[in-house]
C-alpha positions, -999 to 999 in steps of 0.1 A, spaced: -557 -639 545 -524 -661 549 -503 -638 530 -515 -605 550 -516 -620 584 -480 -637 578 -467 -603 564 -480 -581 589 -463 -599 622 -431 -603 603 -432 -568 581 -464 -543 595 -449 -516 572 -450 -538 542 -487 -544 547 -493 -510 560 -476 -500 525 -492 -524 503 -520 -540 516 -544 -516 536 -562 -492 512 -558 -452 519 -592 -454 536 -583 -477 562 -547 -463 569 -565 -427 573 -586 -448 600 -556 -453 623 -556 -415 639 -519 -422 652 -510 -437 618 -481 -461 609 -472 -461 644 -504 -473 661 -509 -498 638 -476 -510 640 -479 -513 677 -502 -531 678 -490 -561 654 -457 -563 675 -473 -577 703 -479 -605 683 -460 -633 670 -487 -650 644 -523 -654 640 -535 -689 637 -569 -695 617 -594 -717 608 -607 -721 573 -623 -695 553 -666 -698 552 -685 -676 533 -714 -661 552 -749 -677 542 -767 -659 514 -740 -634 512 -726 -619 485 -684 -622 486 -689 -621 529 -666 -650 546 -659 -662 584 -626 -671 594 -619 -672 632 -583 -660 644 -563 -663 671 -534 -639 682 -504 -656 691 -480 -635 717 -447 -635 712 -446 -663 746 -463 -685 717 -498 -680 739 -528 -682 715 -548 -650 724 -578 -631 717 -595 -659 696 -621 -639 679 -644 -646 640 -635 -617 618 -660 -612 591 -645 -598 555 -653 -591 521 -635 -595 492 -638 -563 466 -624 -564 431 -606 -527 428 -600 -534 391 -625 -509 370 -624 -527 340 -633 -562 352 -664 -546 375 -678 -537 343 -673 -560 319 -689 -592 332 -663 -616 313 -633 -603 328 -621 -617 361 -600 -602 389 -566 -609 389 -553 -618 428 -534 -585 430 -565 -566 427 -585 -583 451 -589 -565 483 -602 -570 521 -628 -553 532 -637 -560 570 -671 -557 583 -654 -529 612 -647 -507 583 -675 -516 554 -690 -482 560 -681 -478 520 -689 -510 507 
């Protein structure tokens, strides 16, 4: 969470280009250019710890708030998000873990395919 939200107010085409999945870039119907839009109204997001949701499988809490670029904390809002192993290899075989770089986000707005 730290390294997406810090990437995407400072670079929203490096995390369009490396950290949202092909599913959730198709999701933006103006592409690269809404998206981008809409992070550079914002300056940072301040959060609160990660929680994982009670009797919850990989589901965390973390509240958010988006900073304007006056340095006003906005839109202070829980996001709910899942984290999803994209390696095939370590899904399957029980003894292998997921390395960081193959972890991925999944947000309960777009968990349709989880």
């Amino acid at each position: 969470m730290n390294r997406y939200f810090s990437t995407v107010v400072e670079d929203s085409r490096e995390a369009w280009d490396t950290m949202l999945s092909k599913k959730l870039r198709d999701a933006h119907e103006n592409g690269y250019d809404e998206y981008a839009s809409f992070w550079a109204q914002w300056s940072e997001v301040r959060h609160e710890r990660v929680i994982p949701l009670p009797e919850s499988r990989n589901w965390f809490t973390i509240r958010a708030a988006y900073v304007d670029r006056d340095g006003r904390p906005q839109s202070v809002r829980p996001l709910q998000f899942r984290l999803v192993c994209v390696d095939r290899l370590a899904n399957r075989l029980p003894f292998l873990t997921c390395d960081d770089e193959d972890l991925r986000v999944r947000d309960a707005y777009n968990a349709r395919d989880n």
